[in-house]
N, C-alpha and C positions, 0 to 999 in steps of 0.2 A: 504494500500500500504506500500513496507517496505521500510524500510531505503536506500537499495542497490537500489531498482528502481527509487524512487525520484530522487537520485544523478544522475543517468542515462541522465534520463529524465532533469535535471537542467543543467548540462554539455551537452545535445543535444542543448537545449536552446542558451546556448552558442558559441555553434560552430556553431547553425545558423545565432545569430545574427554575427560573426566576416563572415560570409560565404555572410549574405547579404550584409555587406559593402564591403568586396573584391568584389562582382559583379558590386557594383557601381561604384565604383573609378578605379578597373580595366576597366569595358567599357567605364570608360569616360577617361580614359588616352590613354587608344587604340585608340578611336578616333581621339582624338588631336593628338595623337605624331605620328600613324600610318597609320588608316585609312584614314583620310583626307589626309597625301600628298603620298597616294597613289596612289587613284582614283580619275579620274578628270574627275568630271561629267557630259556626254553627249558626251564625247569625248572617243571614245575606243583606236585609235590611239595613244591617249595621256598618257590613262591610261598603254596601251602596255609598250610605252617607258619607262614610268617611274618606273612598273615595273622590267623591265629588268635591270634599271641603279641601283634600289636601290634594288639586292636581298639579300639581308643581314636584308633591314628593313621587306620587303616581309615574311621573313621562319621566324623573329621576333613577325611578324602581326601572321603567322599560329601558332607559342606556343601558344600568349596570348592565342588564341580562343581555343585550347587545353586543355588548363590551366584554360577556364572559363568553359567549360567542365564538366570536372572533381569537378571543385567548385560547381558547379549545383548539381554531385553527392551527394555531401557531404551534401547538403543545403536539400535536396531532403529527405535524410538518417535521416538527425538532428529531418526534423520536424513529419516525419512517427514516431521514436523513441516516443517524445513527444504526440502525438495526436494521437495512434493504439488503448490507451484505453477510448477514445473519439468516435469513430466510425473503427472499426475494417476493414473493408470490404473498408468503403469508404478512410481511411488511404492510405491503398495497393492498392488501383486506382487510386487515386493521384500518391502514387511513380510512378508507373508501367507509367502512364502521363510525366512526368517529366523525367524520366531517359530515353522516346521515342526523348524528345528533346534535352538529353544528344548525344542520339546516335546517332542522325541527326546532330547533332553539329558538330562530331567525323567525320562524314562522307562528308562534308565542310569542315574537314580540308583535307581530303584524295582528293577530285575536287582540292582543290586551288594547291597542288603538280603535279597533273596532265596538268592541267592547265600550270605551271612552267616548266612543262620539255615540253610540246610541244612549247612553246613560244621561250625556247632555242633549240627548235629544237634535243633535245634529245630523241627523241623516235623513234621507227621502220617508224613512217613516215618521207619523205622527208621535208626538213626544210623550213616550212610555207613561204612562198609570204607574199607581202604588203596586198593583198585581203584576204586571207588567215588569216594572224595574226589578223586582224580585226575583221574577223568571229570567231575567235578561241576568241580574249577578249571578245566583245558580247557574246557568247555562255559560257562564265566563268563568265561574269557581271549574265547576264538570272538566270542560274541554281542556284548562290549561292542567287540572289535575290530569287529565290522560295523557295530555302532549308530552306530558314531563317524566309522566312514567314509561311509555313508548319509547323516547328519547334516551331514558337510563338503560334500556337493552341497548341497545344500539353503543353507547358509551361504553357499559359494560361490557360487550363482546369484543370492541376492537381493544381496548385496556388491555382486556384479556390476554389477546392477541401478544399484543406488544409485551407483556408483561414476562409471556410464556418464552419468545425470543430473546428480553431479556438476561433471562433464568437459563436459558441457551449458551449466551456470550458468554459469559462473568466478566463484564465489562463492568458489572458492582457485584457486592457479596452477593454468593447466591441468599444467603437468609433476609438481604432486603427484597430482590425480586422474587425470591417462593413470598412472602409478607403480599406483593403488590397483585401475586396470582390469584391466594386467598381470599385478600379486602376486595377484589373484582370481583369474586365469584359468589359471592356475599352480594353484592351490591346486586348482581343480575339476580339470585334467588328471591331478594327482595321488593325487585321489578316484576318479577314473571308472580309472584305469591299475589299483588296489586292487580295483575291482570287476571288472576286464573280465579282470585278467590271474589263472589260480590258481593255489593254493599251487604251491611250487617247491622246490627244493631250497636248503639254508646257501650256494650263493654268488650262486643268484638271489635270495635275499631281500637279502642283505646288498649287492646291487648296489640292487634295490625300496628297499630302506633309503636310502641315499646319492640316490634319485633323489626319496624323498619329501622329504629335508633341502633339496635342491636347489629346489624346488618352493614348501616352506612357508617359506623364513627368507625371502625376498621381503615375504611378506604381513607379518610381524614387522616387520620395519623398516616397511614402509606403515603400519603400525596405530601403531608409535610417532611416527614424523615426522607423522602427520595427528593422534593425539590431543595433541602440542606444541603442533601451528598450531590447532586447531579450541581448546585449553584458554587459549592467549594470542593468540592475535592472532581469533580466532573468522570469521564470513565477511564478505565484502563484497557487501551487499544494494546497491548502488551498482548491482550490475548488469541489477537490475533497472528503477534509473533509465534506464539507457542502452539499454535494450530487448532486454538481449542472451539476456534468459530470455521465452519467449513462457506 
């Protein structure tokens, strides 16, 4: 390998590990500063209002998700660059994986505008009722709740993907990337159990709840501890001296 591609490939490294922590800290700040006094759970009515009072934090919530988008790209790009001459075929099914859940992402943020103008009543329809608005937040809670769970297969598999490549090279320990196989695999369990299983009654969600937390803080910690190693210490192309990547 020459000189030009390693640095490639070391600089990909890098930009995934800064690309993992921007997903972290940015979805956990969306959260707190957004998401949570946005939506007020169980209550559409409420969600509506609040909405409507705070649209400035609202088209704020639609960048971030935009902007983690696009970060996904990039994370997506970083680590195909690094791992194509690891598994060629299974590389570019992962991206092609990932960049599905880029575009679903894309396409929640295009619902939540739609969403927006019919709540103000700005569209060719006449301006929503109490009955009405209620159906219309439901029907905007529903769909991006599915978008987002459709979206995490998709994440999930190509993760997967990459993860399983990873664990392939030992361009990092293998015990961080078998960590990022598991938190993946976790993460799709807890996509596909969202699709497979339907709605339930307040104490089967709030169990569905507690088994989704169970499921996703795995990947959290994985996506922090590899974007630390992959943003300072980056990988060991070494292993490709020693033949251990074909």
């Amino acid at each position: 390998m020459n000189e030009t591609t390693q640095a490639s490939r070391r600089t990909a490294a890098r930009a995934a590990g800064f690309s993992y922590l921007f997903m972290v800290l940015g979805g956990i700040h969306y959260y707190l500063f957004v998401g949570s006094r946005l939506t007020v759970a169980g209550n559409a009515a409420a969600t509506a209002s609040t909405v409507l009072a705070n649209e400035a934090l609202f088209r704020v919530g639609v960048g971030y998700e935009l902007l983690m988008a696009i970060n996904l790209v990039v994370l997506a790009m970083a680590l195909h660059v690094i791992l194509k001459p690891v598994g060629g075929n299974l590389a570019s099914l992962a991206l092609y994986w990932v960049l599905a859940e880029a575009i679903l992402a894309a396409a929640m943020v295009l619902v939540a505008f739609i969403a927006l103008q019919l709540l103000q009543g700005r569209s060719a329809l006449s301006s929503p009722g109490p009955e009405q608005l209620l159906d219309l937040v439901g029907l905007y809670l529903s769909v991006r709740m599915a978008g987002h769970t459709i979206s995490t297969v998709f994440l999930s598999l190509g993760m997967l993907v990459f993860m399983f490549l990873l664990l392939q090279s030992r361009f990092v320990p293998r015990a961080l990337a078998g960590f990022g196989v598991a938190s993946y695999s976790l993460m799709l369990l807890a996509a596909l159990v969202n699709i497979l299983v339907p709605g339930s009654p307040a104490s089967m969600m709030s169990m569905q709840s507690t088994f989704d937390v169970i499921c996703i803080v795995p990947s959290i910690l994985f996506e922090v501890s590899a974007g630390l190693w992959l943003s300072f210490r980056g990988v060991d192309l070494r292993a490709d001296a020693r033949g251990l990547v074909s």
